[in-house]
Backbone bond lengths (Angstrom), bond angles and torsions (degrees), N, CA, C in turn:
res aa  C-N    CA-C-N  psi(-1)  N-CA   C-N-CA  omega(-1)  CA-C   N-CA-C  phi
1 X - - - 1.455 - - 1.525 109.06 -
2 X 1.517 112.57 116.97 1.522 109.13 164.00 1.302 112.33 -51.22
3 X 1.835 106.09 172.46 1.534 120.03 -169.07 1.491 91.95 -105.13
4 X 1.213 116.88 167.06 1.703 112.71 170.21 1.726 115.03 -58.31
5 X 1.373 98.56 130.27 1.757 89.59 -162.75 1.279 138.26 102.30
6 X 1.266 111.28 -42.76 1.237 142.22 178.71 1.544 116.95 -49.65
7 X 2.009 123.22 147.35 1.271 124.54 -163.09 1.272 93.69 -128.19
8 X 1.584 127.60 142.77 1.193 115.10 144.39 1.485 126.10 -100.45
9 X 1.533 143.85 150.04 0.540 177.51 70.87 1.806 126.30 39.94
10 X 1.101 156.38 134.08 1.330 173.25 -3.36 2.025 98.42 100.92
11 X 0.981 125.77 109.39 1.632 107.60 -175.77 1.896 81.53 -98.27
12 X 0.773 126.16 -10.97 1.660 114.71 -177.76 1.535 129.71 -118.10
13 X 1.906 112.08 4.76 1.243 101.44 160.20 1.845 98.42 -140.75
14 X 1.461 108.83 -15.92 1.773 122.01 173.20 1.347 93.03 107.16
15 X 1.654 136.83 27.12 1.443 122.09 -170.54 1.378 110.86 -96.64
16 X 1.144 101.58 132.66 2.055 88.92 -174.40 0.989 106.15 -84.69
17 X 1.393 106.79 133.13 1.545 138.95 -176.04 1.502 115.42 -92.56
18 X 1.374 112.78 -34.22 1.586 117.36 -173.78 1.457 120.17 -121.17
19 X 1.328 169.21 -177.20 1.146 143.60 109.22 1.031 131.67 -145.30
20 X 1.521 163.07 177.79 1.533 140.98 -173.81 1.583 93.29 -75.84
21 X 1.463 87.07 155.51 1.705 89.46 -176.51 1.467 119.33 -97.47
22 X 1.303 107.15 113.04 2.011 121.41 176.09 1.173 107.66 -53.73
23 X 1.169 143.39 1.04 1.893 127.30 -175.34 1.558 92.47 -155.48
24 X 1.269 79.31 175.98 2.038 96.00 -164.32 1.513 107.10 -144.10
25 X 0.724 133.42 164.90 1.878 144.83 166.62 1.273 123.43 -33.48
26 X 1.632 89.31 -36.00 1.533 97.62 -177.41 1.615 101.51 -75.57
27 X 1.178 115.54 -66.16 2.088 131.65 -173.49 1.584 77.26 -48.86
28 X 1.184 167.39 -39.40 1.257 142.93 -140.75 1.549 86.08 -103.54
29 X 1.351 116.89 -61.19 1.712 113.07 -153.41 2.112 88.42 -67.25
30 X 0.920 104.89 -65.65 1.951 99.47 -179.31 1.618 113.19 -5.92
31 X 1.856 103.92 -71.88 1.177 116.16 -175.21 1.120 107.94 -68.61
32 X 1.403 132.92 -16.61 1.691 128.24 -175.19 1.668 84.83 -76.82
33 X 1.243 127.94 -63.12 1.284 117.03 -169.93 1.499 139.59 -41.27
34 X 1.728 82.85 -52.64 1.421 84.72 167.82 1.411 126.86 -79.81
35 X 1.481 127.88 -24.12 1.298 121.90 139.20 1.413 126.27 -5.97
36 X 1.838 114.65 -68.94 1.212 115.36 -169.14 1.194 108.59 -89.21
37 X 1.542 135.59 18.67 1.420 138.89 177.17 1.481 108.40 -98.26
38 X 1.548 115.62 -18.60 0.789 126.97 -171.47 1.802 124.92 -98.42
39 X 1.209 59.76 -53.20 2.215 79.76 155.58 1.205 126.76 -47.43
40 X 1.674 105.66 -38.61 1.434 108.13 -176.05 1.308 117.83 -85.02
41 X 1.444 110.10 -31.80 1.339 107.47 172.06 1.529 122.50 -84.91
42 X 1.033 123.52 -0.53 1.695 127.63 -162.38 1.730 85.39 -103.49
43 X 1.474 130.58 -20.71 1.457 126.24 162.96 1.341 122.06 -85.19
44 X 1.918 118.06 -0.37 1.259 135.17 171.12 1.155 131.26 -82.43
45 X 1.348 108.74 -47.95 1.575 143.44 -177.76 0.823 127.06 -70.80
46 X 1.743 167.27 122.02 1.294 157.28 -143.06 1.621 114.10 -67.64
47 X 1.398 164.28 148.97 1.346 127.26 -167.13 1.443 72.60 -118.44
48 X 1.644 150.32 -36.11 1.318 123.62 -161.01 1.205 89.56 -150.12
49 X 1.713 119.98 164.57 1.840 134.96 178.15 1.548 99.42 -144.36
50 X 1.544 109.82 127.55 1.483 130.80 175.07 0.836 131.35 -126.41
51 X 1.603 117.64 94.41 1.430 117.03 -151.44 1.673 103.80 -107.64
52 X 1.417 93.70 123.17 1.734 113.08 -164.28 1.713 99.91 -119.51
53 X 1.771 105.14 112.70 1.129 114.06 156.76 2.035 97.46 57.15
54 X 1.180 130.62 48.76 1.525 139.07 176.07 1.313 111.87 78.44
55 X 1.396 114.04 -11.89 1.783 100.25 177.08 1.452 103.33 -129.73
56 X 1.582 88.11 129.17 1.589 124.00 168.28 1.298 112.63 -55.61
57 X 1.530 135.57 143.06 1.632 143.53 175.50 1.585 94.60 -141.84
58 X 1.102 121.40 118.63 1.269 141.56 151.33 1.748 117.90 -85.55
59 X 1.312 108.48 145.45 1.267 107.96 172.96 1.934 100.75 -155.19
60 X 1.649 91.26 163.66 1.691 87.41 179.51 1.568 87.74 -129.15
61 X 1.571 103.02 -128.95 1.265 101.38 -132.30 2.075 79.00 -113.88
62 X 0.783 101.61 -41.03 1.596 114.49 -166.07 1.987 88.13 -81.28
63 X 0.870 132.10 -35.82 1.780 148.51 154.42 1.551 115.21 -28.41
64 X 1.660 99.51 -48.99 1.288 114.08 -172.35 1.468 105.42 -76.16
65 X 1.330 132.69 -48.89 1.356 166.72 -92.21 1.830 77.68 -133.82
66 X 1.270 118.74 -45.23 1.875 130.96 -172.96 1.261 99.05 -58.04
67 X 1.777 92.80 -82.95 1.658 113.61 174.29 1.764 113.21 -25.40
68 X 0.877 118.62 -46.99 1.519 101.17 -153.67 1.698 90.44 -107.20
69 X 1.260 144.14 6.83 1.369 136.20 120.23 1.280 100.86 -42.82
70 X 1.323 110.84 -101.05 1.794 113.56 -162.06 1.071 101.78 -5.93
71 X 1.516 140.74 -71.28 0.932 125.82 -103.46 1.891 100.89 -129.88
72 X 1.523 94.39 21.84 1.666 126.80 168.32 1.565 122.66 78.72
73 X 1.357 88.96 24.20 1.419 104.65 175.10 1.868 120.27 -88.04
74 X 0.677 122.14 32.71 1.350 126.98 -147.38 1.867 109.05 -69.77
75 X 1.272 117.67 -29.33 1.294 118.18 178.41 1.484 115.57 -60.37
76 X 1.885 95.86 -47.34 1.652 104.98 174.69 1.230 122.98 -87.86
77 X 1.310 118.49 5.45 1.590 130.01 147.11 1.528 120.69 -61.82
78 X 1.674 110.10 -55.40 1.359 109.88 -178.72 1.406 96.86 -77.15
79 X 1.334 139.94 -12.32 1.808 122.44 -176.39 1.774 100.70 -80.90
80 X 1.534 100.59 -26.88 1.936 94.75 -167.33 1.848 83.60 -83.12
81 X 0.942 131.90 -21.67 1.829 121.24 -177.57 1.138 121.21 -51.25
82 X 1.951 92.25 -56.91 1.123 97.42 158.94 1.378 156.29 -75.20
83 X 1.348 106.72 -21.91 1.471 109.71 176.66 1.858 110.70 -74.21
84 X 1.084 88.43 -41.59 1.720 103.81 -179.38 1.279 134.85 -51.49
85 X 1.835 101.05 -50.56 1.054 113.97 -177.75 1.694 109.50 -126.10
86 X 1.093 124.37 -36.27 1.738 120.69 -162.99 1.815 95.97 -95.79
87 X 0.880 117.90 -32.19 1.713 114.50 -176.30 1.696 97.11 -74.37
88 X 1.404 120.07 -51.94 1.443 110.47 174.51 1.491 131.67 -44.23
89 X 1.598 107.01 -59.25 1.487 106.53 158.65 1.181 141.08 -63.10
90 X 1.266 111.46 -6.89 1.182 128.73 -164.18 1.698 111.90 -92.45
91 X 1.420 97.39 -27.02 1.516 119.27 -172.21 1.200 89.90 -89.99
92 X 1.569 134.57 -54.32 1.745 133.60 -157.20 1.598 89.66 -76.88
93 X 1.253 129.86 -46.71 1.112 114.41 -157.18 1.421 116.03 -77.63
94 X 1.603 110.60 -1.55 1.564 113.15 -169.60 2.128 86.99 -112.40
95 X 0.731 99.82 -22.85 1.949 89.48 175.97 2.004 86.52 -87.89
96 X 0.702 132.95 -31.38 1.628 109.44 -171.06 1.518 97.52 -72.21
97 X 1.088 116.81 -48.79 1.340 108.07 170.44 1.267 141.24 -61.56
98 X 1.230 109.81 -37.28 1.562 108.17 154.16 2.028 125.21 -61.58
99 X 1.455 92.00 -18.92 1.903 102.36 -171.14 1.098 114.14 -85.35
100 X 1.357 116.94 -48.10 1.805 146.37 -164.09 2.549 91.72 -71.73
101 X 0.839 105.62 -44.71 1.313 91.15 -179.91 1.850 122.22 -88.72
102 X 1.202 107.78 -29.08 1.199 123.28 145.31 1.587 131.21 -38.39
103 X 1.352 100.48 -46.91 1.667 110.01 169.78 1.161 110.92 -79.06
104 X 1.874 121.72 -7.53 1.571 113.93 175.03 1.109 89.95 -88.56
105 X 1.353 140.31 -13.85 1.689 114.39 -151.61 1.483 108.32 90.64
106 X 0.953 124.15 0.50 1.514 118.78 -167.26 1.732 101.00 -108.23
107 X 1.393 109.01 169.71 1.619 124.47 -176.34 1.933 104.78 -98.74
108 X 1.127 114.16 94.08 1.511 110.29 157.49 1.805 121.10 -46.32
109 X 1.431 99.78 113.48 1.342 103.42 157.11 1.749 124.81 -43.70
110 X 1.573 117.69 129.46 1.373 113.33 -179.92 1.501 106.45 68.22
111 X 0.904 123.81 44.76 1.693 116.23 -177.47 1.165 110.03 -70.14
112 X 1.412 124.41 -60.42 1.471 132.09 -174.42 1.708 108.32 -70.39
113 X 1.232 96.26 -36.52 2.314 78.73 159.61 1.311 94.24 -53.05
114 X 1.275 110.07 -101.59 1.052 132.45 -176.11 1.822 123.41 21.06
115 X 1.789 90.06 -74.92 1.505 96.29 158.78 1.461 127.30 -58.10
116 X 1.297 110.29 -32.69 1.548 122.62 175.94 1.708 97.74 -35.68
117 X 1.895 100.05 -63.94 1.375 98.28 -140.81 2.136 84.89 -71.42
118 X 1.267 123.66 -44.00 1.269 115.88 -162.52 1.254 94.14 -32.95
119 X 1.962 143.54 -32.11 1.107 107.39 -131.39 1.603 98.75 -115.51
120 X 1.380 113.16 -13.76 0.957 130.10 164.81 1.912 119.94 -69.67
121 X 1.468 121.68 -4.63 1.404 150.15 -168.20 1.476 86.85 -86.79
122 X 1.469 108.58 -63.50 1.407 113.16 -127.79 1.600 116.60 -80.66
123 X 1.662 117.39 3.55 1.735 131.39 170.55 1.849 97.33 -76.97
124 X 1.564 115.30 -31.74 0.951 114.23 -164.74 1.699 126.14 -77.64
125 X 1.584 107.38 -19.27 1.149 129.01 -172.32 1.537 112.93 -98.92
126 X 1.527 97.42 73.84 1.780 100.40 165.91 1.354 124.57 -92.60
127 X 1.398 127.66 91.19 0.985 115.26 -160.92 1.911 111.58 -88.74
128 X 1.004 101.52 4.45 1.484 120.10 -176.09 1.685 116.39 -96.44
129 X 1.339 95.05 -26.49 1.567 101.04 177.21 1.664 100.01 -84.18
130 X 1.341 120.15 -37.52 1.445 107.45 -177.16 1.137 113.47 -48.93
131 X 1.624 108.71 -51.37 1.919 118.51 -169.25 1.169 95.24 -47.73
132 X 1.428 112.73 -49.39 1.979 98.19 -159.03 1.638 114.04 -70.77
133 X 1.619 100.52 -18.76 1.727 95.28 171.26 1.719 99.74 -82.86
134 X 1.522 132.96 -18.09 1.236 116.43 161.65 1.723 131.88 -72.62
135 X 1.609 112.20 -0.65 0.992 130.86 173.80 1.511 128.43 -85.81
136 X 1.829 108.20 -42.43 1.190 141.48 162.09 1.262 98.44 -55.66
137 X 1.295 133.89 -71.85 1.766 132.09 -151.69 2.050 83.02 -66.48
138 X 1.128 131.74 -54.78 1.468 119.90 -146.68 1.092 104.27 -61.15
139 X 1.824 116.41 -48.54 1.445 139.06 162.39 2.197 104.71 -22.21
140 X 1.457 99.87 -59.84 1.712 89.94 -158.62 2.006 87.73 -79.71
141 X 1.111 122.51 -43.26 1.609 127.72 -155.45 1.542 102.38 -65.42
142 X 1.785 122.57 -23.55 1.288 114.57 171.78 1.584 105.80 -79.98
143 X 1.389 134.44 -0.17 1.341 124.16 158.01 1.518 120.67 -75.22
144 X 1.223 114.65 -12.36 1.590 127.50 -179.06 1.442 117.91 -100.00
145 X 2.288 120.72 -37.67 1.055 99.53 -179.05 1.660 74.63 -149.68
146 X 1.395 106.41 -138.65 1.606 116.25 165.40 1.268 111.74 -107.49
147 X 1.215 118.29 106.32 1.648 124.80 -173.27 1.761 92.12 -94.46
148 X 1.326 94.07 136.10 1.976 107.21 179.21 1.961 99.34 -133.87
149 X 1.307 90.70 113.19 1.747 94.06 -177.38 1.842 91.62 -67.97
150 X 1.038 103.73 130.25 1.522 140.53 -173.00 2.191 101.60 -79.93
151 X 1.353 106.23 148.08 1.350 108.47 -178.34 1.683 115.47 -46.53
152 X 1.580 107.57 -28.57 1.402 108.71 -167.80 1.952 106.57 -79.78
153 X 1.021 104.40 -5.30 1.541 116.99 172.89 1.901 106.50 -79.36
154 X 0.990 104.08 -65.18 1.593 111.22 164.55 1.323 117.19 -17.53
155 X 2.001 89.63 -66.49 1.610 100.95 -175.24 1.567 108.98 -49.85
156 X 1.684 97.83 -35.00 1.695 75.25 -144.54 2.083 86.13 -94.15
157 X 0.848 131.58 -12.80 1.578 105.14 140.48 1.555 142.22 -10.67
158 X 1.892 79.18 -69.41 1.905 98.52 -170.52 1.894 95.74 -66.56
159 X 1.503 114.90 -25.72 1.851 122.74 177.31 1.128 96.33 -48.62
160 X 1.344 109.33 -65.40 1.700 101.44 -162.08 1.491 119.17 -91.49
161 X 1.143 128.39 9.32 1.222 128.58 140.12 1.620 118.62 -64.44
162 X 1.426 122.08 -54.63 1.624 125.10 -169.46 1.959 92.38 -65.07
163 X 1.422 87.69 -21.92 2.080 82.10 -165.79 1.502 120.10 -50.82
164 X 1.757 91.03 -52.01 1.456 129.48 177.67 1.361 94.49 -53.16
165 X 1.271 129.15 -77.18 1.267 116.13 178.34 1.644 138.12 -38.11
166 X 1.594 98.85 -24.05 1.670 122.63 178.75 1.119 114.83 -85.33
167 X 1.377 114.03 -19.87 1.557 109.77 -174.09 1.577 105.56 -98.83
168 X 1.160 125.76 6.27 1.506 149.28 169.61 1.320 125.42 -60.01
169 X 1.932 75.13 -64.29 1.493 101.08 -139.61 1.962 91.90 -93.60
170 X 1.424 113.73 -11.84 1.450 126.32 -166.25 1.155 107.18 -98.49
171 X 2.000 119.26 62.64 1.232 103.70 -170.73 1.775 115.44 -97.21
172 X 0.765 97.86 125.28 1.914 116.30 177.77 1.344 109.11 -21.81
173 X 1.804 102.27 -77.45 1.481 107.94 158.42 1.802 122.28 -16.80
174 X 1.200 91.14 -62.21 1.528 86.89 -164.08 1.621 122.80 -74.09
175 X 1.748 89.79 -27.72 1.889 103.09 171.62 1.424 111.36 -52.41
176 X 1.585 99.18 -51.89 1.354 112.64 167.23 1.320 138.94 -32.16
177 X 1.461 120.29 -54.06 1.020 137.07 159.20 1.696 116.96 -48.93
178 X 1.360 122.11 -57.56 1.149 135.92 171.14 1.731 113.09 -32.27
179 X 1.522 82.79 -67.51 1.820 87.40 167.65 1.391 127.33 -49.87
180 X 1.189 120.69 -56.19 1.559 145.65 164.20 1.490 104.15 -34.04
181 X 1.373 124.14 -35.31 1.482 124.13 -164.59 1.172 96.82 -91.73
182 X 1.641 136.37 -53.44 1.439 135.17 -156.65 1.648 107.17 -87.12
183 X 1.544 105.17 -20.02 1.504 110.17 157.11 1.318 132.97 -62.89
184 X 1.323 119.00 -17.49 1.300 145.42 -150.13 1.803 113.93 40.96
185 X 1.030 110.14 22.80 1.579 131.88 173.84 2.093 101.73 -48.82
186 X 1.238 108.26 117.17 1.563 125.44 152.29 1.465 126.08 -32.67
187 X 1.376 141.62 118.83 1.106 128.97 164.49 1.198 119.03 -38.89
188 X 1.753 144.72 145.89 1.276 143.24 -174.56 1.386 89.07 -73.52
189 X 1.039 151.07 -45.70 1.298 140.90 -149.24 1.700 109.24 -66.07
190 X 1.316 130.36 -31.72 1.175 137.58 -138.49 1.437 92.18 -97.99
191 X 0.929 144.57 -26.72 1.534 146.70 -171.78 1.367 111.21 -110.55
192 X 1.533 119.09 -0.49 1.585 116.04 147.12 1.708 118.97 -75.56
193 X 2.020 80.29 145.69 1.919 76.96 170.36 1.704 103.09 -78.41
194 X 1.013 98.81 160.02 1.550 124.31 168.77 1.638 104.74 -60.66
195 X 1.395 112.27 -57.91 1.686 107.67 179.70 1.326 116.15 -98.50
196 X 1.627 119.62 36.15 1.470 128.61 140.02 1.371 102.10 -81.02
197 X 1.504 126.48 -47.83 1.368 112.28 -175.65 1.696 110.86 -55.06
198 X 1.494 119.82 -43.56 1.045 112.34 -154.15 1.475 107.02 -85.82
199 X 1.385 127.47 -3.52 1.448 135.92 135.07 1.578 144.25 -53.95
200 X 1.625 90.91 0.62 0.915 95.35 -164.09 1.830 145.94 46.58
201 X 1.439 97.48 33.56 1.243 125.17 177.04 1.505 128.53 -96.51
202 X 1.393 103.88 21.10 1.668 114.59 -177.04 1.630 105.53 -90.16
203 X 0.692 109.91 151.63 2.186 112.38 148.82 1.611 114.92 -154.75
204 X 1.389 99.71 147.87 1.284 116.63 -156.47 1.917 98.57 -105.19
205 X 1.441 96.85 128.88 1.391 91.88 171.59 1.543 135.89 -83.96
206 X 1.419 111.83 123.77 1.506 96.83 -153.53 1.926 109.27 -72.97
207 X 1.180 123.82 -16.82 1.260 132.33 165.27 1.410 106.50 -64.20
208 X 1.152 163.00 -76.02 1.412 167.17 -106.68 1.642 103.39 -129.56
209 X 1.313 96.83 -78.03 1.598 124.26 176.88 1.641 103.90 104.18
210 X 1.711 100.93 54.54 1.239 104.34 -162.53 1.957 88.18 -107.63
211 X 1.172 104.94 150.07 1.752 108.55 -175.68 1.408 110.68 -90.46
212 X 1.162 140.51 126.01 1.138 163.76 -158.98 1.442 143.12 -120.48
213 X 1.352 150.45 111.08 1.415 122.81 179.06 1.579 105.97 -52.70
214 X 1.410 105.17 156.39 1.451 121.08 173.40 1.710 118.45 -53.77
215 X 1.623 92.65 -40.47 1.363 79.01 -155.26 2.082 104.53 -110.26
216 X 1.520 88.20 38.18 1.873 114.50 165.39 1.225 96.38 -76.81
217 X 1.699 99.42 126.10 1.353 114.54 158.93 1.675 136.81 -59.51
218 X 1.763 87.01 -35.74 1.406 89.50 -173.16 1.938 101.04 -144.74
219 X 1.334 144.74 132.02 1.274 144.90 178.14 1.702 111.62 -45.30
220 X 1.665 111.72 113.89 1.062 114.23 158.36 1.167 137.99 -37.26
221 X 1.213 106.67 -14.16 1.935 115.44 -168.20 1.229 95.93 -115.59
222 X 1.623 138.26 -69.84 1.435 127.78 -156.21 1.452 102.51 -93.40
223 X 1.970 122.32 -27.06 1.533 104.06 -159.36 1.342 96.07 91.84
224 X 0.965 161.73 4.74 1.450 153.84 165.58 1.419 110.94 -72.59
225 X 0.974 116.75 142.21 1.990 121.01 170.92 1.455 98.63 -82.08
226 X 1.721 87.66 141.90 1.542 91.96 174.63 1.592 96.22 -104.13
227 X 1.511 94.50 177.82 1.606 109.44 -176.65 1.712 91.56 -131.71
């Protein structure tokens, strides 16, 4: 058992493995919120304007997503849909739901899906790589007309700033714990033998980070397969 404060440690490369936890339910659900306040409007708002020879063309985000159907692109239409728009909400709307009942005290239905899917979401949600392809397109389109990054560019700036902060501040571990407490659920540790560890017969679940015999098919706590 750590001390209040307290880190653990790696005895074979020094990597910390454990540590008191910096954020709380609250810093997680905030930034989840404003996350999705932000999301919605940065898919509202124009993201760029190209004004060619006296006429202005605006486009957003769901605009872009048109264009490159029309115009027989359709695979990399549904990949920008998704990354852009359905993996984003999809991720905020499944951590608000897991956060928002938690902060009542209450037990979310499906929790451990739930987390499953957040965690499986979250390779998909670059919100930093988009900007730089919104940076790239303004970069070549001001050689063609006057490209003006549009309010929905802003937004989605201020996105991936609050994101960065969300992907921080939204630690699993600690949700985890939360749940574990109002469940009245056991630490995983306490119901291992001592000389399974030293057999090297543990495994750690990479969804949860719940401790495990090795040779478990599937995580006592979330349902996840181990490897």
């Amino acid at each position: 058992m750590l001390p209040h404060g307290g880190k653990a440690f790696c005895e074979r490369c020094g990597a910390e493995l454990y540590g008191a936890a910096r954020h709380s339910i609250d810093h997680a659900l905030a930034l989840a919120l404003g996350s999705a306040v932000l999301c919605v409007l940065a898919n509202v708002f124009p993201l760029m304007t190209l004004s060619l020879q006296g006429v202005d063309v605006t486009t957003t985000i769901f605009g872009t997503v048109l264009a490159l159907y029309q115009q027989g692109m359709a695979v990399l239409a549904a990949l920008v849909l998704w990354v852009a728009v359905i993996a984003p909400a999809l991720l905020l709307a499944s951590m608000i739901y897991v956060l928002l009942p938690l902060r009542l005290g209450r037990m979310p239905v499906d929790f451990a899906r739930v987390m499953r899917l957040i965690h499986a979401l979250k390779p998909w949600v670059m919100v930093e790589v988009f900007m730089l392809g919104v940076f790239v397109a303004l970069v070549k389109l001001d050689k063609v007309g006057a490209a003006f990054a549009g309010p929905g560019s802003w937004l989605c700036f201020a996105l991936m700033l609050v994101f960065a902060g969300l992907s921080v501040g939204f630690d699993a571990r600690m949700v985890w714990r939360v749940h574990d407490a109002l469940s009245g659920r056991l630490a995983s540790g306490r119901r291992l033998d001592f000389t399974m560890v030293q057999r090297g017969e543990v495994a750690v679940c990479e969804q949860c980070g719940e401790l495990g015999g090795a040779h478990d098919e599937a995580c006592l706590r979330c349902g996840a397969r181990l490897h």
